[in-house]
C-alpha positions in Angstrom: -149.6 -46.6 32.1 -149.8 -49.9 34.6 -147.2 -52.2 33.6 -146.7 -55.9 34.7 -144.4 -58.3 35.4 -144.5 -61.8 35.7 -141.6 -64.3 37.9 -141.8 -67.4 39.9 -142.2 -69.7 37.0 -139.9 -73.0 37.0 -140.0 -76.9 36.2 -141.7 -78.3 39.1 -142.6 -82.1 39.7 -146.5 -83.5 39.4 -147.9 -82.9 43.4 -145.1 -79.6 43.7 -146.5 -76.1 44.5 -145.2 -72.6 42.9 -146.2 -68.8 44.6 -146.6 -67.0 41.1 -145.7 -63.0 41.6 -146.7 -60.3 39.6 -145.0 -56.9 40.1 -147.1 -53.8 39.0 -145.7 -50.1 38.5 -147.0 -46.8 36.2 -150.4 -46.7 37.9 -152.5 -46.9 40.8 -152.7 -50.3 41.7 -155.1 -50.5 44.4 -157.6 -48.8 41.2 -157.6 -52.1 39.7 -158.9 -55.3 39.5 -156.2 -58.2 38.6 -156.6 -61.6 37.4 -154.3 -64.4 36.3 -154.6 -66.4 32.9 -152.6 -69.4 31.5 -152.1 -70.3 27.7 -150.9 -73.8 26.4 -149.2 -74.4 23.5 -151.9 -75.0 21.0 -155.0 -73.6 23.3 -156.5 -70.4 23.9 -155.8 -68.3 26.9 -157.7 -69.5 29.9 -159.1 -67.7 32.7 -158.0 -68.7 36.2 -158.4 -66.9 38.9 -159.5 -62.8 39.5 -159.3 -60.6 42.5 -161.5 -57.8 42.8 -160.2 -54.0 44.4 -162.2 -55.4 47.2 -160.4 -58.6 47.5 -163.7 -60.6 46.0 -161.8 -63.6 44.5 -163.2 -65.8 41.9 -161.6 -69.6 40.7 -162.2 -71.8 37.3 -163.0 -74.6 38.1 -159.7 -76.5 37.2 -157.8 -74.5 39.4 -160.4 -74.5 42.6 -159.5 -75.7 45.5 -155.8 -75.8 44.4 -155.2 -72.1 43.4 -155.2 -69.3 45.6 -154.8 -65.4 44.4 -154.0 -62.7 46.2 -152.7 -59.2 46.0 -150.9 -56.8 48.1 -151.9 -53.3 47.7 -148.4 -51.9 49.9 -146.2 -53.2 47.5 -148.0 -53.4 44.0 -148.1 -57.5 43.8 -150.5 -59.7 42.6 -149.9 -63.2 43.8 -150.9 -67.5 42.4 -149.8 -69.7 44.9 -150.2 -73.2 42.8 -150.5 -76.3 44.4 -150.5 -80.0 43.8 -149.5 -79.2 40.4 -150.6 -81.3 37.3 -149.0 -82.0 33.9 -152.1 -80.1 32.4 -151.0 -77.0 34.1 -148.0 -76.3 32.0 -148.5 -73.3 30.4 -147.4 -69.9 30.1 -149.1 -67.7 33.0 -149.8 -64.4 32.6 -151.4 -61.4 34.8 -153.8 -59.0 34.0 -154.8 -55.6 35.4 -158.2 -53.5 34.4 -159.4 -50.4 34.8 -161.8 -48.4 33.5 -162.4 -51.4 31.1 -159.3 -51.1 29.8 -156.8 -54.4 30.1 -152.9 -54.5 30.8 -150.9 -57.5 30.8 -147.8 -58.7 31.8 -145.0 -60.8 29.2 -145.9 -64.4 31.0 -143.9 -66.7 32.9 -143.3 -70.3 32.0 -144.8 -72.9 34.4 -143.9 -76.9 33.5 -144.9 -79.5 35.6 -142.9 -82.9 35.1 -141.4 -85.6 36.5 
């Protein structure tokens, strides 16, 4: 059973970057295609960005152009590298792995972006 781990989330000022990881174990991770999601206090889980076993990537439109995933097969990661942070991104940021239609995801890190 894949299990995931979020880390990398801080306080970070307006303009600042963050590199997101997202540690993967129990299954085989190169099987799987990963995305990350963010959920604000009060607001439904959003999608931001997904990678594909094949490395197809895919953005929301708030994030493009800011947001960058990536994944590293070797060592079981999933990577966000955020930046030019906003206020609107605070949120709690989660990963998600899929197989076979079936979804696993990771506790959430906490990502606040303030002055």
């Amino acid at each position: 059973q894949m299990q995931l781990v979020e880390s990398g989330g801080a306080l970070v000022q307006p303009g600042g970057s963050l590199r997101l990881s997202c540690a993967a174990s129990g299954s085989i991770f190169s099987l799987y295609d990963l995305g990350w999601y963010r959920q604000a206090p009060g607001k439904q889980r959003e999608l931001l960005a997904t990678i594909t076993t094949g490395g197809s990537t895919n953005y929301a439109d708030s994030v493009k152009g800011r947001f960058t995933i990536s994944r590293e097969n070797t060592k079981n990661m999933v990577y966000l590298q955020m930046n030019n942070l906003k206020p609107e991104d605070t949120a709690v940021y989660y990963c998600k792995a899929i197989w076979g239609g079936k979804p696993y995801w990771g506790q959430g890190t906490q990502v606040t972006v303030s002055s």
